[in-house]
TORGUMAR-893904 format. One line per field, with one value per residue (C-alpha): residue in one letter; chain; x, y, z. Coordinates in steps of 0.001 Angstrom, whole numbers. Layout:
# TORGUMAR-893904
rest c(A,...)
kette c(A,...)
xx c(X,...)
yy c(Y,...)
zz c(Z,...)
# end
This chain:
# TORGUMAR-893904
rest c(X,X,X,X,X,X,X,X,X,X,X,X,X,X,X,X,X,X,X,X,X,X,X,X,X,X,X,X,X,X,X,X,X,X,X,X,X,X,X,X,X,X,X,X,X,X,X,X,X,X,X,X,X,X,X,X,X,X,X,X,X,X,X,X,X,X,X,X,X,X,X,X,X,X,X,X,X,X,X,X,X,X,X,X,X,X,X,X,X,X,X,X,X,X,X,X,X,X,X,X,X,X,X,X,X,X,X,X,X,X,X,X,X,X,X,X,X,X,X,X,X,X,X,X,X,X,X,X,X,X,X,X,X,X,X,X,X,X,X,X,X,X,X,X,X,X,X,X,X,X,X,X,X,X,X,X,X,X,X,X,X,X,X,X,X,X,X,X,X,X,X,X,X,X,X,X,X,X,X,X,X,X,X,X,X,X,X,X,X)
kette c(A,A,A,A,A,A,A,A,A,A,A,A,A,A,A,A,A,A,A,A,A,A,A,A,A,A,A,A,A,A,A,A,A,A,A,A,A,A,A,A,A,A,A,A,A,A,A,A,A,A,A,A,A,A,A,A,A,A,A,A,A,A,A,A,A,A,A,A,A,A,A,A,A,A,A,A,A,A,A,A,A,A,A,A,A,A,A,A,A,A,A,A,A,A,A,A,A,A,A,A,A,A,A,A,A,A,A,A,A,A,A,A,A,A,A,A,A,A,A,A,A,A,A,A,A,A,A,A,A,A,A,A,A,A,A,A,A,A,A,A,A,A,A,A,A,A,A,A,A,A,A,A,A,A,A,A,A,A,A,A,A,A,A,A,A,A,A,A,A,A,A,A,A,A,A,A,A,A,A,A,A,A,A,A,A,A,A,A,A)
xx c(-24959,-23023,-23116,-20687,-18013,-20607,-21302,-17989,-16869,-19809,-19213,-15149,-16503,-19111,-16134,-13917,-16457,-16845,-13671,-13071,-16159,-15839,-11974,-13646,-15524,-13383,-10727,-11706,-10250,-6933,-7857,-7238,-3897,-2465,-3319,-2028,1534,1125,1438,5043,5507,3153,5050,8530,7324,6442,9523,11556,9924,10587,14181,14703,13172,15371,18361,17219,16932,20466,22003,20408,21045,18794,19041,17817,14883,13961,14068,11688,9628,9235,8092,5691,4174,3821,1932,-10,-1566,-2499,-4491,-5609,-5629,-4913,-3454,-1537,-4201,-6815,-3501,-3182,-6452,-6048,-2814,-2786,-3386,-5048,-6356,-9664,-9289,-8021,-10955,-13672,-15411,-11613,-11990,-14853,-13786,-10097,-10892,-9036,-5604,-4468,-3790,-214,-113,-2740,-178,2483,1643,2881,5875,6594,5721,7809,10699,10597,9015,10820,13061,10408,10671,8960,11816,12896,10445,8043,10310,8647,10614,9947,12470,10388,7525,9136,7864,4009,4230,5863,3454,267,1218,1533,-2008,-3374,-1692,-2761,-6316,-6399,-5171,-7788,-10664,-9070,-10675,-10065,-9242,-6333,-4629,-4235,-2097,-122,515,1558,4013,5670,6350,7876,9992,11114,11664,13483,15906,16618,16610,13728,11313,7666,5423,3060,-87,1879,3027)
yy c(37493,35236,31989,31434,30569,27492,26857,26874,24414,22049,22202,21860,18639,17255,17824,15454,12932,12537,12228,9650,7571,7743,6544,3338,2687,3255,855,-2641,-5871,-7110,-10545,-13315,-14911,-11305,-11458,-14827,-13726,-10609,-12728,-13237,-9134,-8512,-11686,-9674,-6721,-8304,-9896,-6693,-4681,-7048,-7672,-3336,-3160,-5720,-4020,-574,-1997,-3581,-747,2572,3237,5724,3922,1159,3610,4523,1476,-6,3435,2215,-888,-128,3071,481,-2310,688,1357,-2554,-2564,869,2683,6340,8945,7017,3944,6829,7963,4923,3269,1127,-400,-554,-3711,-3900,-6124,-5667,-7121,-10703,-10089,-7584,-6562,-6098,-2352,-2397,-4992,-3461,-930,1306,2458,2388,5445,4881,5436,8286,10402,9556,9216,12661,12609,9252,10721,13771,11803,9616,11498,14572,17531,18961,21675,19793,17553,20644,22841,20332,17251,13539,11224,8177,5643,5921,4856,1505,-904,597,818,-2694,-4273,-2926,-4256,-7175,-7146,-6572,-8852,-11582,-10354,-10463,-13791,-14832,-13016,-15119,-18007,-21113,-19148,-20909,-17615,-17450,-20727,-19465,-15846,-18442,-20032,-17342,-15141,-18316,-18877,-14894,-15052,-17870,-16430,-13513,-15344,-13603,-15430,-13658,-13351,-16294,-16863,-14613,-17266)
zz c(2757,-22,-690,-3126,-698,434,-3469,-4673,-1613,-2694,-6544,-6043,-3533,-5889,-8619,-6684,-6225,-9448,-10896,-7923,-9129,-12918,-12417,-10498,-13084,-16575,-14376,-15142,-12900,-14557,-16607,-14022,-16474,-15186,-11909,-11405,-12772,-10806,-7559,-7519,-7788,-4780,-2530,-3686,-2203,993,1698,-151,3033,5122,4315,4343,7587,8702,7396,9108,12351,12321,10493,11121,6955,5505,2410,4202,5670,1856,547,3226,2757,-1148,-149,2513,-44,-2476,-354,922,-2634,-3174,163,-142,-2810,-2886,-5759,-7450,-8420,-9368,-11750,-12878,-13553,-15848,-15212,-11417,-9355,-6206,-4070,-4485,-8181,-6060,-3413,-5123,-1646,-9,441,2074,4616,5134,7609,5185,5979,9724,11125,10942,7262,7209,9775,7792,4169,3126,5022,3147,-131,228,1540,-1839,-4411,-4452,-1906,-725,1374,4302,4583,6953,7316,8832,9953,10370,12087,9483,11032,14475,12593,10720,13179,13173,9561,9097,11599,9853,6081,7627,9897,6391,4533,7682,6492,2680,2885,5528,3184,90,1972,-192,-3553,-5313,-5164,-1609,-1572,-4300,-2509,249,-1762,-3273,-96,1913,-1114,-889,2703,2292,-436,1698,5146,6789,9048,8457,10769,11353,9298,6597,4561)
# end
């Protein structure tokens, strides 16, 4: 009897592992001057996927479906990071570099994004054959995915505790919501 097939399955895991553990540590925390000017960006992408979802649900647009999709993917990778921040070590931002034990108090993503995450991705990175050959139906899913950025968001903020930062992050997504005429949901802003 061989055991390569059981060898090569626990090298190619071990493999992963590593390269998932030596990207956390070559990617150091963003100076604090960066993440302080970074807040603005994340409280436009809040109210960005707020105002798309909006849109959506008055319009039925796909381009509204998209750009609410981009949003949400985005927000996604600051409360959980997946692909892309292992990519992108050492210029992407997460929340865990505003709250350092955040991933291990999120939950991780809800289950909403983990069903749909490569439906999302193939739907905005690239026409993919899936599109057809294995069909999600992402506009059914805008309210579960909307509702669950903003669960998390609820919680970062409430795990920011008395930081400056979450009074700031405060700020800056009333002001958005403001500009655009959305009303967030409470404790959001």
């Amino acid at each position: 009897m061989s055991h390569r097939p059981v060898r090569d399955a626990v090298a190619s895991y071990l493999h992963r592992l590593a390269r998932r553990i030596s990207t956390r540590v070559q990617a150091a925390s963003p100076d604090p001057v960066l993440l302080d000017n970074l807040v603005e960006h994340i409280a436009h992408e809040l109210a960005a996927m707020d105002a798309a979802a909006v849109l959506h649900q008055q319009t039925q647009l796909w381009i509204a479906l998209e750009d609410f999709l981009l949003h949400a993917r985005i927000l996604s990778e600051f409360f959980w990071p997946g692909e892309s921040a292992r990519s992108h070590p050492d210029s992407a931002v997460l929340a865990e570099h505003y709250h350092r034990p955040w991933r291990q108090l999120s939950g991780g993503p809800p289950e909403v994004f983990r069903c749909t995450k490569d439906a999302i991705d193939t739907q905005l990175a690239h026409i993919g054959r899936e599109r057809v050959t294995a069909p999600q139906d992402l506009a059914a899913e805008v309210p579960a995915l909307q509702e669950a950025i903003w669960r998390a968001w609820k919680r970062f903020l409430g795990q920011l505790g008395t930081d400056p930062r979450a009074g700031r992050f405060k700020r800056s997504l009333a002001a958005r919501c403001a500009a655009l005429r959305l009303t967030p949901p409470a404790g959001t802003t």
